[in-house]
N, CA, C and O atoms as CSV, one atom per row, in Angstrom:
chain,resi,resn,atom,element,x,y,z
A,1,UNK,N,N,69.634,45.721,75.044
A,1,UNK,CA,C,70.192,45.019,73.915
A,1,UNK,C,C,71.521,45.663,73.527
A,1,UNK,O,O,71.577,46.885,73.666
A,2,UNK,N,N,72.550,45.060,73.083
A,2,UNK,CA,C,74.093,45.458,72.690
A,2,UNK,C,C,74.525,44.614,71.071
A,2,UNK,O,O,74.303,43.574,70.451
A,3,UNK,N,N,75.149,45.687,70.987
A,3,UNK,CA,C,75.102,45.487,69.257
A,3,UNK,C,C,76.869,45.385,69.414
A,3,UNK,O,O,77.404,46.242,70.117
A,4,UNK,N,N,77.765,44.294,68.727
A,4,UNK,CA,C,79.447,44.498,68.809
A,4,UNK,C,C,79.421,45.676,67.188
A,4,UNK,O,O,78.809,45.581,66.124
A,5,UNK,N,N,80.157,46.445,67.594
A,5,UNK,CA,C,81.082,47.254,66.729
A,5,UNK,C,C,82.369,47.189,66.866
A,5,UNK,O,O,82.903,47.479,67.937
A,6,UNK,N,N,82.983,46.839,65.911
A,6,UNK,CA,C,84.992,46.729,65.257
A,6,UNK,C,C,85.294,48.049,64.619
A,6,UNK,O,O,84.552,48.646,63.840
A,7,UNK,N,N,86.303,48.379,64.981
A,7,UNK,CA,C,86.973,48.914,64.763
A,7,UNK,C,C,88.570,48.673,64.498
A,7,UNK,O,O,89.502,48.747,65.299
A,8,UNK,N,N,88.571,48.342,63.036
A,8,UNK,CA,C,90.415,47.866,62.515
A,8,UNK,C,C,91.349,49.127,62.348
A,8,UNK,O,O,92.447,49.093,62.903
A,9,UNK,N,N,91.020,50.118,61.696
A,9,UNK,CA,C,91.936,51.523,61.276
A,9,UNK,C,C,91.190,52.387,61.759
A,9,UNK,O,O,90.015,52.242,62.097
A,10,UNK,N,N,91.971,53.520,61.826
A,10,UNK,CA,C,91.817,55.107,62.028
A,10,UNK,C,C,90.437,55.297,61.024
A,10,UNK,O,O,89.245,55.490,61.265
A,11,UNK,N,N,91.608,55.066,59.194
A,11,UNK,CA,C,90.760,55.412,57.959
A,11,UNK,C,C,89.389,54.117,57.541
A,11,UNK,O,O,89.148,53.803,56.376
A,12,UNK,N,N,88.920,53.747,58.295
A,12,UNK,CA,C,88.217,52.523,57.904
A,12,UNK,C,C,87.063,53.011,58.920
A,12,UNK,O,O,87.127,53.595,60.002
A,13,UNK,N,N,85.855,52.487,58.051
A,13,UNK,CA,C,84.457,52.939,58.957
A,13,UNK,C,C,84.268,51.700,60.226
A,13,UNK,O,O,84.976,50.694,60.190
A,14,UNK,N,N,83.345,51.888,61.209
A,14,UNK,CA,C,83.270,50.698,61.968
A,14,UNK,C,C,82.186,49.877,61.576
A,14,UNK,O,O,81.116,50.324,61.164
A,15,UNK,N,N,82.466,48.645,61.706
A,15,UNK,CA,C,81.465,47.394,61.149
A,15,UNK,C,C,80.946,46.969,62.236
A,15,UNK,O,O,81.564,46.627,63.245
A,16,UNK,N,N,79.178,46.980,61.986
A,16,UNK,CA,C,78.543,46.564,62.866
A,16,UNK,C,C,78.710,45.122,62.441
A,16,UNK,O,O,78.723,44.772,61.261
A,17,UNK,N,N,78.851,44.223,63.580
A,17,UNK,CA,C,78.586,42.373,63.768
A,17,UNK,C,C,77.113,42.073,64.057
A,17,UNK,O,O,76.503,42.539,65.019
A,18,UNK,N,N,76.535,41.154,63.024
A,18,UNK,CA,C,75.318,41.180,63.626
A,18,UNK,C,C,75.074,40.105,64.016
A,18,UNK,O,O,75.628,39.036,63.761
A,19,UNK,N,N,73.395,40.564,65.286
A,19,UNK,CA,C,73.853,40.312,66.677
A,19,UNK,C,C,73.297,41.150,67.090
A,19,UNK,O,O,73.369,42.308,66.680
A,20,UNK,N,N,72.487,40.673,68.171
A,20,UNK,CA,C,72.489,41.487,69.096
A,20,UNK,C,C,72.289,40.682,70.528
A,20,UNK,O,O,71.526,39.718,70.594
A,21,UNK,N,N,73.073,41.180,71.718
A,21,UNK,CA,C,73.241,40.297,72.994
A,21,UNK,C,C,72.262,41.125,73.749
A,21,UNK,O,O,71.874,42.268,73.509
A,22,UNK,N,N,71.811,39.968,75.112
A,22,UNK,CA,C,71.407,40.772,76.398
A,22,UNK,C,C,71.987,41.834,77.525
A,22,UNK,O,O,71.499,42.783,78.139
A,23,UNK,N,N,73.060,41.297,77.490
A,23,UNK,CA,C,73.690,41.847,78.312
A,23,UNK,C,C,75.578,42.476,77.601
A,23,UNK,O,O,76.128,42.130,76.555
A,24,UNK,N,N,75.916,43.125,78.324
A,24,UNK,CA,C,77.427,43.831,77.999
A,24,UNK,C,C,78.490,42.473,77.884
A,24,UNK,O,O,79.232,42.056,76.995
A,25,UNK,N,N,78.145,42.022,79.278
A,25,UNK,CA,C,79.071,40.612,79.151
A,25,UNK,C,C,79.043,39.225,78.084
A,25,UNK,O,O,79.894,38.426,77.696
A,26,UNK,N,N,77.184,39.476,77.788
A,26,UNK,CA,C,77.551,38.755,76.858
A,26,UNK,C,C,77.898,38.794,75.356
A,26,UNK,O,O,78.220,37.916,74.555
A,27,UNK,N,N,77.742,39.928,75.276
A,27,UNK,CA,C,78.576,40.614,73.532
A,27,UNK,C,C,80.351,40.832,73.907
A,27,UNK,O,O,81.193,40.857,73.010
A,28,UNK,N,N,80.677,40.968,75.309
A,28,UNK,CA,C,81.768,41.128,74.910
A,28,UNK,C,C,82.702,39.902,74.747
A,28,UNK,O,O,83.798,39.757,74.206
A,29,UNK,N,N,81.694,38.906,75.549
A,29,UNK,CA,C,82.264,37.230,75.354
A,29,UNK,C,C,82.466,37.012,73.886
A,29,UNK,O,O,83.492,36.563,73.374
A,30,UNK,N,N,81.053,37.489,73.084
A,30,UNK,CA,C,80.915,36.641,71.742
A,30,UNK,C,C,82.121,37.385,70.955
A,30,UNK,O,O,82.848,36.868,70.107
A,31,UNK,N,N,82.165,38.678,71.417
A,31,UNK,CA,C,83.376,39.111,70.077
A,31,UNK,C,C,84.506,39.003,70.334
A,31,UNK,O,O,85.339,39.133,69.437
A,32,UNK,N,N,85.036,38.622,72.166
A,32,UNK,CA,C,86.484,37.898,72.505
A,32,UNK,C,C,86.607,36.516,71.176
A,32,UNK,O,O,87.516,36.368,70.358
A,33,UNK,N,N,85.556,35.801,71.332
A,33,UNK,CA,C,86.073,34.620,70.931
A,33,UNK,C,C,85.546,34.839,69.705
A,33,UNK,O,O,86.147,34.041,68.985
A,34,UNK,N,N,84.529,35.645,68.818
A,34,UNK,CA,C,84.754,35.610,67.441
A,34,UNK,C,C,86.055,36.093,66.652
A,34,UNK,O,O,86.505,35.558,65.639
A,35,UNK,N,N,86.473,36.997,67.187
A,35,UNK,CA,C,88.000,37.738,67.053
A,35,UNK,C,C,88.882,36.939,66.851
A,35,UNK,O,O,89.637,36.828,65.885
A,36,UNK,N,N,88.770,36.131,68.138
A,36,UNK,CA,C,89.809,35.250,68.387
A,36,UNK,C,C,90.018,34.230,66.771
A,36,UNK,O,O,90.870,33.652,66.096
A,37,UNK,N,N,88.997,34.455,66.809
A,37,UNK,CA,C,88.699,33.135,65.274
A,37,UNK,C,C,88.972,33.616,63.827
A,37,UNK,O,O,88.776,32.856,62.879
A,38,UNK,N,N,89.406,34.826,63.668
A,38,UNK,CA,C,89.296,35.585,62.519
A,38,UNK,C,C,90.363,35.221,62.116
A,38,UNK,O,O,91.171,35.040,63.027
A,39,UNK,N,N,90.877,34.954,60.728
A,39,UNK,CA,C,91.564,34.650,59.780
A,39,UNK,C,C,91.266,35.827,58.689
A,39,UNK,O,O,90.189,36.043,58.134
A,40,UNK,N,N,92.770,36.689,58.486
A,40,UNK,CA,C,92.686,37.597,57.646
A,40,UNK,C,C,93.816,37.173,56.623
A,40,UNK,O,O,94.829,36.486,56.754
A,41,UNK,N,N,93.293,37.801,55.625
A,41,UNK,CA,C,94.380,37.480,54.211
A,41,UNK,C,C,94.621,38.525,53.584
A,41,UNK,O,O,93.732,39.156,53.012
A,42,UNK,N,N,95.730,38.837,53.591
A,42,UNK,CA,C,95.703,40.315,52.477
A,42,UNK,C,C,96.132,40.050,51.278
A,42,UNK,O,O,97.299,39.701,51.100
A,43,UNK,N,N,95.054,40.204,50.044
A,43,UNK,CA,C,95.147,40.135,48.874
A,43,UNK,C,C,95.744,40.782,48.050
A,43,UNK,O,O,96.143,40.257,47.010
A,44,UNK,N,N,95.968,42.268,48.375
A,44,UNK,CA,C,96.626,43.206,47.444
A,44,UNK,C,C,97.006,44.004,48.658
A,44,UNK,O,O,96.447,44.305,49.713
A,45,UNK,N,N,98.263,44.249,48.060
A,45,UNK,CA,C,99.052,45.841,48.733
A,45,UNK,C,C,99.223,46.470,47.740
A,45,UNK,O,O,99.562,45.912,46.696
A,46,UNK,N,N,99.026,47.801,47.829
A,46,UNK,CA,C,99.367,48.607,46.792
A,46,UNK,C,C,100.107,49.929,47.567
A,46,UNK,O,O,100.103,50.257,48.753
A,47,UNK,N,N,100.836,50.632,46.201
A,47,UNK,CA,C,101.816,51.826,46.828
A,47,UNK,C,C,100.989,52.675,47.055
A,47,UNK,O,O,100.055,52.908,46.288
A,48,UNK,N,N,101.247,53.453,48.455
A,48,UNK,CA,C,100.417,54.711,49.041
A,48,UNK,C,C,100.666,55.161,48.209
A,48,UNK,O,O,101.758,55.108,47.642
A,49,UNK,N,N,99.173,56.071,47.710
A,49,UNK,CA,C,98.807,56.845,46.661
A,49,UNK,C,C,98.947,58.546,47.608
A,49,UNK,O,O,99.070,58.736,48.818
A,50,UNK,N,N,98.881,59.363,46.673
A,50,UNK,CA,C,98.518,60.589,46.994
A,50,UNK,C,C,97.108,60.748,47.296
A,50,UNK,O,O,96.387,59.948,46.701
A,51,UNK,N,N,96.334,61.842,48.319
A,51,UNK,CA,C,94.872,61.778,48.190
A,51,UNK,C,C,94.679,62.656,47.259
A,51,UNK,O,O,95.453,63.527,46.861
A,52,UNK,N,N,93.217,62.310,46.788
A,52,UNK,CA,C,93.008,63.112,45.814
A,52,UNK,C,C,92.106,64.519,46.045
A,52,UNK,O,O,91.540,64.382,47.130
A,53,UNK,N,N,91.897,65.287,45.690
A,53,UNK,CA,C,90.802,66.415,45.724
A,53,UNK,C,C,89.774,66.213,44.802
A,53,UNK,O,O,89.767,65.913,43.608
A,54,UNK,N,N,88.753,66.486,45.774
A,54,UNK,CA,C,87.542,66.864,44.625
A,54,UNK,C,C,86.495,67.474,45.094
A,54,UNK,O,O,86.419,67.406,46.321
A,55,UNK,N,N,85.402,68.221,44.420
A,55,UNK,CA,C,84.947,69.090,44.344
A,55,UNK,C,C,83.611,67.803,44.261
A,55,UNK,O,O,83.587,66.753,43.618
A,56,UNK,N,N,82.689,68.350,45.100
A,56,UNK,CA,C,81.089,68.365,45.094
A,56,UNK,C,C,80.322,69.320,44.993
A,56,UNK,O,O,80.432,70.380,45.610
A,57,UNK,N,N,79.411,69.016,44.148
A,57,UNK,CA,C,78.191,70.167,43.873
A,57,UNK,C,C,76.685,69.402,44.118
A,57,UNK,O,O,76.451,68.258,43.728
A,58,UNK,N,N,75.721,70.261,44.838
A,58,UNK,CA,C,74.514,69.992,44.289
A,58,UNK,C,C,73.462,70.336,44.047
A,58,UNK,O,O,72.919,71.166,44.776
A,59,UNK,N,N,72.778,69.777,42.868
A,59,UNK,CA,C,72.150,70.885,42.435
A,59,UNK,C,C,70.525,70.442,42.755
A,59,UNK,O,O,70.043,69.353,42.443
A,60,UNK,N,N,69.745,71.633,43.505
A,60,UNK,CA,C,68.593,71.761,43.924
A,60,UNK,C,C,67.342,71.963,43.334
A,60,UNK,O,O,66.335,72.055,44.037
């Protein structure tokens, strides 16, 4: 069984597609042509921020 995983950015986690195929060829068919179909919109841009720091604790 084959599961498609995307990968868009470096900083972005990967998204499992769900799904799952028999074979290699046929997940890599379905996500050629789901891809192919994707319509993206970008809603907001915003100015690169600084990262921030922070501190985790936990308590046991």
């Amino acid at each position: 069984m084959y599961a498609i995983w995307v990968k868009i950015d470096e900083k972005l986690p990967w998204i499992e597609l769900s799904g799952t195929y028999q074979t290699r060829e046929e997940a890599g068919k379905v996500a050629r042509e789901l891809l192919s179909k994707i319509r993206i919109r970008i809603i907001k841009v915003e100015k690169e921020r600084r990262p921030m720091k922070a501190v985790v604790t936990a308590k046991g």
